[in-house]
C-alpha positions as CSV (number, residue, x, y, z in Angstrom):
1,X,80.5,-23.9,3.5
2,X,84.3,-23.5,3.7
3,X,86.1,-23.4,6.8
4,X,89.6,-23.4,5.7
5,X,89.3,-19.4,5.6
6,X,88.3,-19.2,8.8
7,X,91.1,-21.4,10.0
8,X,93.9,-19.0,8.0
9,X,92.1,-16.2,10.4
10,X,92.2,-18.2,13.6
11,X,95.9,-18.6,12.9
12,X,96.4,-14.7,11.7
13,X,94.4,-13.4,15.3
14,X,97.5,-15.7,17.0
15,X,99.9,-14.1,14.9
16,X,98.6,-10.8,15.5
17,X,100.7,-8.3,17.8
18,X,97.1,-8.0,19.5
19,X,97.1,-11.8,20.4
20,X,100.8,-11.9,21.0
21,X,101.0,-9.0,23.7
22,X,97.9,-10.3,25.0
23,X,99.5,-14.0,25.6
24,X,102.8,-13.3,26.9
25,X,101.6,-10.8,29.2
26,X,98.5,-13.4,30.5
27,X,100.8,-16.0,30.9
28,X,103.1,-13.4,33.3
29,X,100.1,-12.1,35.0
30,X,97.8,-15.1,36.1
31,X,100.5,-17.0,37.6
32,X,100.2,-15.0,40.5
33,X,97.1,-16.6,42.2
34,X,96.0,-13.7,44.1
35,X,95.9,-11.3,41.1
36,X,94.0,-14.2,39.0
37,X,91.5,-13.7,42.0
38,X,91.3,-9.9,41.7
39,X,91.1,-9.9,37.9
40,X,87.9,-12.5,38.4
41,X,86.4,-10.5,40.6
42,X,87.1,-7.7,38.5
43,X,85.3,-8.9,35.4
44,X,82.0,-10.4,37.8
45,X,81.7,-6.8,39.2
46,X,82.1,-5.4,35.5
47,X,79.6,-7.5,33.9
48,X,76.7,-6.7,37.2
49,X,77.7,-3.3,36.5
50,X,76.9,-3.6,33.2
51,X,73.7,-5.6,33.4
52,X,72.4,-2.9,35.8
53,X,73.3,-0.3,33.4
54,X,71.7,-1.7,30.5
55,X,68.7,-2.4,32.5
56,X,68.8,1.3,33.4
57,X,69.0,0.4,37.4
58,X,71.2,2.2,39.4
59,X,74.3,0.3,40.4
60,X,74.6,-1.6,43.8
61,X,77.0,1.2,45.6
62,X,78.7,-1.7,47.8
63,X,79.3,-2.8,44.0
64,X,81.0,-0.1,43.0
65,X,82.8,0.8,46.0
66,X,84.3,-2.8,45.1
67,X,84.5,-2.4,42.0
68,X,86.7,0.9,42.2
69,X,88.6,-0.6,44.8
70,X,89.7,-3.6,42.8
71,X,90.4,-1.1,39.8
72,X,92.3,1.0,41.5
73,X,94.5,-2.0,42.7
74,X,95.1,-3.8,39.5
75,X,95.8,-0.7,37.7
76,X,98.4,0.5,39.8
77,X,100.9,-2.4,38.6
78,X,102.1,-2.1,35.6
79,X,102.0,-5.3,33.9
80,X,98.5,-6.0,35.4
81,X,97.1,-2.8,33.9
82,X,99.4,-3.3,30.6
83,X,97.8,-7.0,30.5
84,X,94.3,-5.8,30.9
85,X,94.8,-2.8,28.2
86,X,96.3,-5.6,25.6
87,X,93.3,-7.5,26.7
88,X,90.6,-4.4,25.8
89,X,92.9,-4.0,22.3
90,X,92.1,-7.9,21.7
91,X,88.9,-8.0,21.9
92,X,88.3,-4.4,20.3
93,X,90.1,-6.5,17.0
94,X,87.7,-9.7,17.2
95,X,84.8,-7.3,17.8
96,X,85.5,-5.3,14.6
97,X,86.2,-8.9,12.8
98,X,82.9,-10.0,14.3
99,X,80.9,-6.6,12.7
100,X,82.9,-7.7,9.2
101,X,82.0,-11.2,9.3
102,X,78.0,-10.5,10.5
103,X,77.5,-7.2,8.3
104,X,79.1,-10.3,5.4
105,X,76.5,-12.3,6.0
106,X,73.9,-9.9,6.1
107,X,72.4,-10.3,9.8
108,X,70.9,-8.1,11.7
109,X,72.9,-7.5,15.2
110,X,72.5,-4.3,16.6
111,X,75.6,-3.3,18.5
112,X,73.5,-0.6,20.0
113,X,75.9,1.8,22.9
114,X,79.3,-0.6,21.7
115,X,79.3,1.1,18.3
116,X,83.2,3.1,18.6
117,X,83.6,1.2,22.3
């Protein structure tokens, strides 16, 4: 197989306005230590969150009381909340690019509840 295609994409998703938004504002954001700290916390509690929900378990409510909290907190700054959206846009772009590239190659990887996420 090829892989000089897939390296013209790898350099095409770091041109992308997705990637580039996405960089700069990373770069801005995660210098501050104690937001790097929230937004890890942020994802851990997202992912339990998740798992619980996919297992169809009720969420720990100290959890999402912590959870919320920690939203609530990174949203209300602006370039936190614009970093995380330009984050959510990235990955909405290499998960479309991912359906492509699997539904090219004819395996079978249900998406089942991400489908229009």
């Amino acid at each position: 197989m090829e892989y000089s295609q897939a390296h013209r994409l790898a350099q095409e998703i770091r041109a992308s306005e997705e990637y580039q938004t996405y960089h700069a504002l990373k770069q801005e954001v995660l210098s501050d230590e104690t937001v790097a700290a929230l937004i890890r916390e942020y994802r851990k509690l997202s992912v339990v969150l998740q798992v619980a929900s996919m297992r169809g378990q009720a969420a720990d409510s100290e959890d999402m009381q912590r959870f919320s909290g920690i939203s609530t907190l990174l949203f209300s700054k602006p370039e936190v909340s614009q970093y995380l959206l330009a984050e959510m846009r990235l990955q909405q772009a290499l998960g479309d690019i991912f359906k492509i590239l699997t539904e090219a190659a004819d395996l079978d990887m249900p998406m089942d509840g991400l489908d229009g996420v």
